[in-house]
C-alpha positions as CSV (number, residue, x, y, z in Angstrom):
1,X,0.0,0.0,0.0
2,X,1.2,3.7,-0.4
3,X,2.3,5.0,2.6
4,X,1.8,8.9,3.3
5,X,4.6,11.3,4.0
6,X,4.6,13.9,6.3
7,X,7.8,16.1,6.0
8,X,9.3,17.7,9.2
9,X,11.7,19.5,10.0
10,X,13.8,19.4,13.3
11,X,15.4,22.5,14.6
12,X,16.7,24.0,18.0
13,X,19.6,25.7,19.8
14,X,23.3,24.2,19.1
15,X,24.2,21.6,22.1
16,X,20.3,21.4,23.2
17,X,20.4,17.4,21.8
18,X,18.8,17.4,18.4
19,X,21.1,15.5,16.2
20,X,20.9,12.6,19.4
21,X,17.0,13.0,19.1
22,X,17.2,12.0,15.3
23,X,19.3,9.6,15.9
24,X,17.0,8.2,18.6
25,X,13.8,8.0,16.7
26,X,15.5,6.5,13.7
27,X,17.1,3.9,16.0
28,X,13.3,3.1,18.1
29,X,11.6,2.8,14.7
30,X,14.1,0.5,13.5
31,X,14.6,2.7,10.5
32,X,18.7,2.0,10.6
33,X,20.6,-0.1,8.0
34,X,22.5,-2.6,9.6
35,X,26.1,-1.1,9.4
36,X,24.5,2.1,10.8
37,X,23.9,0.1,13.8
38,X,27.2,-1.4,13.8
39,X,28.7,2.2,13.5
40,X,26.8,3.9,16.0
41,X,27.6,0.5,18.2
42,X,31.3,1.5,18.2
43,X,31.2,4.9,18.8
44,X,28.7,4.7,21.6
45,X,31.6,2.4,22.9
46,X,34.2,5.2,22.5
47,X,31.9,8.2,23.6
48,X,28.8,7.2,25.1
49,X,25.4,6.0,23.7
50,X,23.8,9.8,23.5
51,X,27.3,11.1,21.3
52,X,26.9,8.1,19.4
53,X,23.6,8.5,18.2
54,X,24.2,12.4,17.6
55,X,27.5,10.9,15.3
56,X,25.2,9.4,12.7
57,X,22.9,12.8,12.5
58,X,25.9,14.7,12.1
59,X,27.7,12.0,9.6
60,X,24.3,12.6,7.3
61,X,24.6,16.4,7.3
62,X,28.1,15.9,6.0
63,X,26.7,13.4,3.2
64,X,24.3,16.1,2.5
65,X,27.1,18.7,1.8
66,X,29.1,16.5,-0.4
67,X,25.8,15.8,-2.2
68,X,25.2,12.2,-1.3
69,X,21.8,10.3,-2.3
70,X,18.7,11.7,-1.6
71,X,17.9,8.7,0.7
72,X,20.4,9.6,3.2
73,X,20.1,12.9,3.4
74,X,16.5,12.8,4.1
75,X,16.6,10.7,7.3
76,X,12.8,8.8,6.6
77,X,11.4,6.8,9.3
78,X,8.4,5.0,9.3
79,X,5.8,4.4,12.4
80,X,2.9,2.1,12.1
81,X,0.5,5.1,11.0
82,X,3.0,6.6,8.2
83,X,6.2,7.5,7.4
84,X,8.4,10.5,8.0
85,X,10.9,12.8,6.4
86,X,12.9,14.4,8.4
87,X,14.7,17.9,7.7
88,X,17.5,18.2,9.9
89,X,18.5,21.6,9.9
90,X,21.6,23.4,11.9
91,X,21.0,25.5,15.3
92,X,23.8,27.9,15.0
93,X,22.8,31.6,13.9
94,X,25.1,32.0,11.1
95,X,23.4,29.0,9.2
96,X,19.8,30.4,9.3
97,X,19.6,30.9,5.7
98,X,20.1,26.9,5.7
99,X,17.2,26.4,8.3
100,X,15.5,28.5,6.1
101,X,15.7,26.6,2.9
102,X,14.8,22.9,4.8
103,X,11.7,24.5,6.9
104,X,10.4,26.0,3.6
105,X,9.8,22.1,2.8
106,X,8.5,20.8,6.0
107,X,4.2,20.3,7.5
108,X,5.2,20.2,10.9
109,X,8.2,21.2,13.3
110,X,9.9,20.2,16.0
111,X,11.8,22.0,18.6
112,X,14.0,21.0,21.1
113,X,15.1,22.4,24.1
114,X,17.3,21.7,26.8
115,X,15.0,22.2,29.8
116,X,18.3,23.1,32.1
117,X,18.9,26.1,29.5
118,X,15.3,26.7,28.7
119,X,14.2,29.6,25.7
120,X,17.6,31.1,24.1
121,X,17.6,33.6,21.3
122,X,18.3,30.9,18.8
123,X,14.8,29.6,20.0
124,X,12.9,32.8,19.8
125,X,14.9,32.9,15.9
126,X,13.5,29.5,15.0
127,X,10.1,30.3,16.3
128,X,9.5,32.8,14.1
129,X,11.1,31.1,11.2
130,X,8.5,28.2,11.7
131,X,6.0,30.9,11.8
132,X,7.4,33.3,8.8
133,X,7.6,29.8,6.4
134,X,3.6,29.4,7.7
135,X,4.1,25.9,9.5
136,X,1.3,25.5,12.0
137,X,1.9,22.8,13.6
138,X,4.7,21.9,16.6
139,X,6.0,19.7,19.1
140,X,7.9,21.0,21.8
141,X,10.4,18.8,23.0
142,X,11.6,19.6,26.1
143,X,15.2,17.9,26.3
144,X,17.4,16.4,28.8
145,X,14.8,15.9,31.5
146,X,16.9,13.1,33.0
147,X,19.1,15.7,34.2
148,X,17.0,17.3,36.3
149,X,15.0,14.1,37.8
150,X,12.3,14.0,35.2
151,X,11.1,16.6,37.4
152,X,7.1,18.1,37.2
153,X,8.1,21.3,38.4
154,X,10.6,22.0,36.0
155,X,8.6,20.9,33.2
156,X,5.5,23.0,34.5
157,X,7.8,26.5,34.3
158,X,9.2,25.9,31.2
159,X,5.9,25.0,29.7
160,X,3.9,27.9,31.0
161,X,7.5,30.1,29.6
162,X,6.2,28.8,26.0
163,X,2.5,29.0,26.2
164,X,3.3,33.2,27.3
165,X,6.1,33.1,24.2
166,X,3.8,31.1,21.8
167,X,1.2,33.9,22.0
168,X,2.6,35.8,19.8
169,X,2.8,33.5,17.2
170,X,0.2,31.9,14.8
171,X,0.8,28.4,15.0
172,X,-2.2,26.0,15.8
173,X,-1.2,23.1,17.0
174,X,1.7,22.9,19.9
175,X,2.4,19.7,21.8
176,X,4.9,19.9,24.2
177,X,6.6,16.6,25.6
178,X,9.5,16.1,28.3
179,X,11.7,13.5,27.0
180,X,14.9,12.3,27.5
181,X,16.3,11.7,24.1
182,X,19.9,10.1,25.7
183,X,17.8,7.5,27.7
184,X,15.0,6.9,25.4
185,X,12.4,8.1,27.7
186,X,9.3,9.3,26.2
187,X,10.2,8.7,22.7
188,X,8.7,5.4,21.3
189,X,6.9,4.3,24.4
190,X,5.4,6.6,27.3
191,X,8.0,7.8,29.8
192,X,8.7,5.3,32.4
193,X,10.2,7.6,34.6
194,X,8.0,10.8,34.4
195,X,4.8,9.2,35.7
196,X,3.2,12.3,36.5
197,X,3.0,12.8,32.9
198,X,-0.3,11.9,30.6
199,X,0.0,13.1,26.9
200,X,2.1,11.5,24.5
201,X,4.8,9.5,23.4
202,X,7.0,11.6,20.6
203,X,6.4,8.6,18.4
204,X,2.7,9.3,19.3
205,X,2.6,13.2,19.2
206,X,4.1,13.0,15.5
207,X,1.3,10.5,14.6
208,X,-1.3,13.1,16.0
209,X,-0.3,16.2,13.5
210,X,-1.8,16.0,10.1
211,X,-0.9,16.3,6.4
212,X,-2.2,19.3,5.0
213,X,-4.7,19.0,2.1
214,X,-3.4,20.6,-1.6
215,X,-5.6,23.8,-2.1
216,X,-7.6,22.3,-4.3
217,X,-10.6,24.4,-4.6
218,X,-8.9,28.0,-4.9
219,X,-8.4,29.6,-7.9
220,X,-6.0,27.6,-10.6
221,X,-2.6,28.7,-10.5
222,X,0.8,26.9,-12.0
223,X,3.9,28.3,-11.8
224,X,5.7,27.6,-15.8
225,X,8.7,25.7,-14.6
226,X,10.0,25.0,-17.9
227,X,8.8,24.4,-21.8
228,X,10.5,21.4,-23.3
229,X,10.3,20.3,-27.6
230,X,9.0,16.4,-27.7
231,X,8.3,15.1,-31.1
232,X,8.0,18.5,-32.4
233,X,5.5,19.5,-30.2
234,X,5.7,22.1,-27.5
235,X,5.0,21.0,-23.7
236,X,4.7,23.4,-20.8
237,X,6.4,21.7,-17.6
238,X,4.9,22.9,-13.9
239,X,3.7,21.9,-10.7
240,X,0.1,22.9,-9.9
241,X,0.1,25.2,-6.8
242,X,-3.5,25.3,-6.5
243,X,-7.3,24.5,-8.3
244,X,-7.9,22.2,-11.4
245,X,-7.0,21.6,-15.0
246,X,-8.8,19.9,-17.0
247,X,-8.3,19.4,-21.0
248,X,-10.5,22.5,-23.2
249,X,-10.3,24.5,-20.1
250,X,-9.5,28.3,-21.1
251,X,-6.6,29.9,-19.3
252,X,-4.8,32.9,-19.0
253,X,-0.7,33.2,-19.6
254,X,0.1,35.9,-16.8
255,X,2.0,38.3,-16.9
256,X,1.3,39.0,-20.1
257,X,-2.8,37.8,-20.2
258,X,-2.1,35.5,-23.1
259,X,-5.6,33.9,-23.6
260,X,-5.2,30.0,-24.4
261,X,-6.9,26.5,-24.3
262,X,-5.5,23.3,-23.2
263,X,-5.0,20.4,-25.3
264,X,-3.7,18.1,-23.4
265,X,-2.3,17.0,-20.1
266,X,0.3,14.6,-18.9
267,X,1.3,13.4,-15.9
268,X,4.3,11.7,-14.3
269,X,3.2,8.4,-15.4
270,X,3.2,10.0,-18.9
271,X,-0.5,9.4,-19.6
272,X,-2.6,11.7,-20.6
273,X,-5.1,12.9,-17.7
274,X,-8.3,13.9,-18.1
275,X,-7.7,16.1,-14.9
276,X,-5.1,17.4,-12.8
277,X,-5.4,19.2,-9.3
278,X,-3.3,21.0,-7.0
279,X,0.3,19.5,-5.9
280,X,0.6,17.6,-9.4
281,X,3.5,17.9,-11.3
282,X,2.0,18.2,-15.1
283,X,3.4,18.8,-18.6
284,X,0.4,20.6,-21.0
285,X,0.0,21.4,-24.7
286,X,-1.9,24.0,-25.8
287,X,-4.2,24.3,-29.1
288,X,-2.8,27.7,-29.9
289,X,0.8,28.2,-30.8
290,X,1.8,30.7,-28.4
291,X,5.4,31.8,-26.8
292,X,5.3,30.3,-22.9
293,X,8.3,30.5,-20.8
294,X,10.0,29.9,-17.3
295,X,8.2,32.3,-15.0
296,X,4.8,32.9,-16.7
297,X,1.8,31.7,-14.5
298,X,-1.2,29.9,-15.9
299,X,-4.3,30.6,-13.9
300,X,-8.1,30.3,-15.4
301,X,-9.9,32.5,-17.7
302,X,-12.4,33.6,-14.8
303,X,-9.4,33.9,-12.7
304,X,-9.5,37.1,-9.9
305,X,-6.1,36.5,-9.7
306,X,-3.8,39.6,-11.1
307,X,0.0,41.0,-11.4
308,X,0.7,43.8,-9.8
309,X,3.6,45.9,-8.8
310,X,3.2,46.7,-5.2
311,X,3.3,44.5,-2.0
312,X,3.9,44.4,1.4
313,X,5.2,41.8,3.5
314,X,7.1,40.0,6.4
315,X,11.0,39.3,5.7
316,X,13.8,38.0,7.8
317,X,17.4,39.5,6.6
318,X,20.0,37.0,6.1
319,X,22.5,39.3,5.0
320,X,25.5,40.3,6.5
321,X,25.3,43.9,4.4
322,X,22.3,45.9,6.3
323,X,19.5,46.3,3.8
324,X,18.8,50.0,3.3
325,X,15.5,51.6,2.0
326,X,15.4,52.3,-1.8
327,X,17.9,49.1,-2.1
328,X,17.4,47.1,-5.9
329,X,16.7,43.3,-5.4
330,X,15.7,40.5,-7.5
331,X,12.5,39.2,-5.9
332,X,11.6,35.5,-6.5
333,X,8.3,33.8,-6.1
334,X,7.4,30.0,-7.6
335,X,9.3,30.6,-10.9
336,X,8.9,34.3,-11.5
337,X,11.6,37.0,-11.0
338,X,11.3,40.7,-10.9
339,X,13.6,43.7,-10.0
340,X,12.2,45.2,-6.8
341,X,13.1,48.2,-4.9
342,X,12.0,48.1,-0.9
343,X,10.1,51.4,-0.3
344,X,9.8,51.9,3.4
345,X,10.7,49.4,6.4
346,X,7.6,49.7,8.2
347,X,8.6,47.9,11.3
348,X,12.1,46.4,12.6
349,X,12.0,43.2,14.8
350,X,14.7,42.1,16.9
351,X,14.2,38.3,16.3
352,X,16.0,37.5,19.4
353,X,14.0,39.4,22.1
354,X,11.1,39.5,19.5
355,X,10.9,43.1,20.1
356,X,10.2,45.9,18.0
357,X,13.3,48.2,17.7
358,X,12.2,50.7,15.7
359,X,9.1,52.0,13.2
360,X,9.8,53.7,9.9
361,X,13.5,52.1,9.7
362,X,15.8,53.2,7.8
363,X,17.9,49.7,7.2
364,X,17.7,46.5,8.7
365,X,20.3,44.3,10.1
366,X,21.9,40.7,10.2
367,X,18.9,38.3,11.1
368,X,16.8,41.1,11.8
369,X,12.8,40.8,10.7
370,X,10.6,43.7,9.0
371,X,7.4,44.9,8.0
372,X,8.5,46.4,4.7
373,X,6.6,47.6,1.8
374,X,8.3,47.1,-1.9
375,X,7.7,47.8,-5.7
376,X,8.9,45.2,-8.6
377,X,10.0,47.3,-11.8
378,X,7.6,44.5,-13.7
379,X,4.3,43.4,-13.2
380,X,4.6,39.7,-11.0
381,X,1.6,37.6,-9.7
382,X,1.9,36.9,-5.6
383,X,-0.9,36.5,-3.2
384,X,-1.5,36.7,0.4
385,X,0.0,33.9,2.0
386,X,-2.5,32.4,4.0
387,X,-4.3,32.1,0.5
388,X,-1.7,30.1,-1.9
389,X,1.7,29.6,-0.1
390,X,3.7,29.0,-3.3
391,X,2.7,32.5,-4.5
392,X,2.8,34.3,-1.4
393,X,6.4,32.7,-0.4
394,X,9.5,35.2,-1.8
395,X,13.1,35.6,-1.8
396,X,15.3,38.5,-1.7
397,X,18.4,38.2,-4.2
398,X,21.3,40.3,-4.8
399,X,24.1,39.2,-7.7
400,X,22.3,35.2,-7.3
401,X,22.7,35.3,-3.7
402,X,19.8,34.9,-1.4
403,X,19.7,38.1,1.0
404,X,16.2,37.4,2.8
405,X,13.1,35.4,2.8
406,X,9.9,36.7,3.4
407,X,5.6,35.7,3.4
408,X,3.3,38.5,1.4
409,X,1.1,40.0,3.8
């Protein structure tokens, strides 16, 4: 049977025991090839059993930068209800934009942290990175709890310390567990040692969360990802963001408001469908001979869906070069690009403290968030992003380089 797959991605301050978590819940859901065993066998010899389990996490991120299979990299595990990608991502400030890039793919988050060191300003960073990228739903792991006697108190503080943080997020659903990730308590099978305790098992909170449904029923909208020649005949290559497509439909080519009709549709499989829906990756011919290319957007003909040239939004600077008002970028969004200029910084955030430092800014700093309104030099289609994520999800780019991401408000 096909198995669903819920991406995740697993994030928290450096030291606060997420690579030994990972390691952990690969290891209790018997997701480990055998010589993985064998390795982490040796080294938990040498070290200890938590370092050795952190070893393989780490040994993956280094397969990962010398561009090992995809397999590997990913880290799946499965559970008797489904099975589970996990994006590991790095703790350390100065690799946020790679957090960044691996949340962007991720349903759900976990984050751990060490309940002897509690909330740090990594975790306040990585809060509202899960919240910028629009995940809404979280564990909590709180780490560690066998060094500090699996005690209720301590759990109880740091708990109510997140509930008064998490108000000022929008994320939905928040579990929060004690576990012990070094002695296996509370991961796979309900803590043994914190009695006092009557939620879930990790295992069991991850099998709580949910996959999100495509946006099926909003208005049609695929990003052109490429336009390839096959037999002489012209086939437009995308992934449907959101809504339907369905052969003899009339469509609009944005930005130019090309009016067209498809002719045909084929999926992966390379048959011809006689529909597609959202989160489908599609090639299409059309009946008229028209010029289509990386970037354009098909939506429908009765689409209320329009370019524009002005936007506002939420970004988090990556930069190490403050971004200063009236600045020239290279916005990104889906497949489009557009030369933007930022016209005011409405409202700084320091993403530590989560405090405002100053309205009506006149540059922003290293992993620093804003309010900012901006202006493309072309017309470019993005929406809200609580309507379509893929079109309300942007970069920043200066010379190729990524200098912020950022959700359309």
């Amino acid at each position: 049977m096909k198995r669903e797959i819920l991406p995740i991605v697993i994030t928290g301050h450096i030291d606060h025991g997420k690579s030994t978590l990972i390691g952990r819940l690969l290891y209790e859901t018997h997701s480990l090839p055998k010589e993985k065993l064998q390795e982490i066998g040796i080294i938990s010899k040498q070290l200890g059993e938590d370092a050795g389990f952190a070893f393989f996490s780490d040994q993956l991120k280094e397969e990962r930068d010398r561009m090992m299979t995809i397999d590997t990299t990913q880290m799946f595990f499965n559970t008797r209800k489904r099975s589970y990608c996990i994006i590991d991502t790095p703790g350390h400030p100065e690799f946020l934009r790679n957090m960044i890039t691996g949340t962007s793919y991720a349903e759900a988050a976990v984050l751990v942290v060490d309940v002897n060191e509690g909330i740090m300003d990594e975790t306040r960073r990585h809060l509202y990175v899960i919240q910028l990228l629009g995940i809404k739903q979280m564990i909590v792991a709180l780490n560690k709890m066998d060094l500090v006697g699996y005690g209720q108190e301590t759990f109880n503080r740091l708990k109510e310390e997140f509930s008064n943080l998490l108000r000022q997020f929008s994320i939905n659903t928040v579990i929060v567990l004690p576990i012990s990730a070094k002695e296996n308590d509370n991961i796979s099978a309900k803590s043994i040692r914190a009695r006092w305790f009557r939620g879930l098992s990790m295992v069991e909170a991850l099998d709580s969360l949910k996959i999100g449904a495509p946006d099926i029923n909003k208005p049609l909208t695929l990003p052109v990802q490429d336009v390839y020649k096959i037999d002489g005949r012209e086939i437009i290559v995308g992934m449907i963001s959101s809504g339907r497509l369905k052969p003899g439909q009339k469509i609009i080519i944005l930005p130019e408001c090309k009016d067209a009709t498809i002719k045909r549709i084929i999926g992966f499989d390379k048959k011809t469908k006689s529909v597609a829906e959202a989160g489908e990756n599609v090639g299409l011919s059309l009946k008229e001979p028209l010029a289509v290319k990386r970037g354009d957007i098909i939506v429908d003909k009765e689409s209320p869906l329009a370019p524009a040239t002005n936007f506002k939004g939420n970004i988090l600077w990556l930069s190490p070069q403050p971004l200063r008002i009236n600045t020239t970028l290279t916005l990104v969004c889906a497949t489009q690009s557009a030369p933007c200029v930022v016209e005011k910084i409405e409202k700084r955030l320091n993403t530590a403290t989560l405090e405002i430092i100053e309205k009506s800014a006149n540059e922003l700093k290293t992993n620093e968030a804003a309010q900012l309104s901006f202006r493309t030099k072309k017309p470019i289609l993005l929406t809200k992003f609580t309507f379509i994520e893929e079109l309300g999800r942007f970069l920043l780019e200066r010379d190729e380089n990524v200098q912020a991401a950022g959700i359309v408000t």
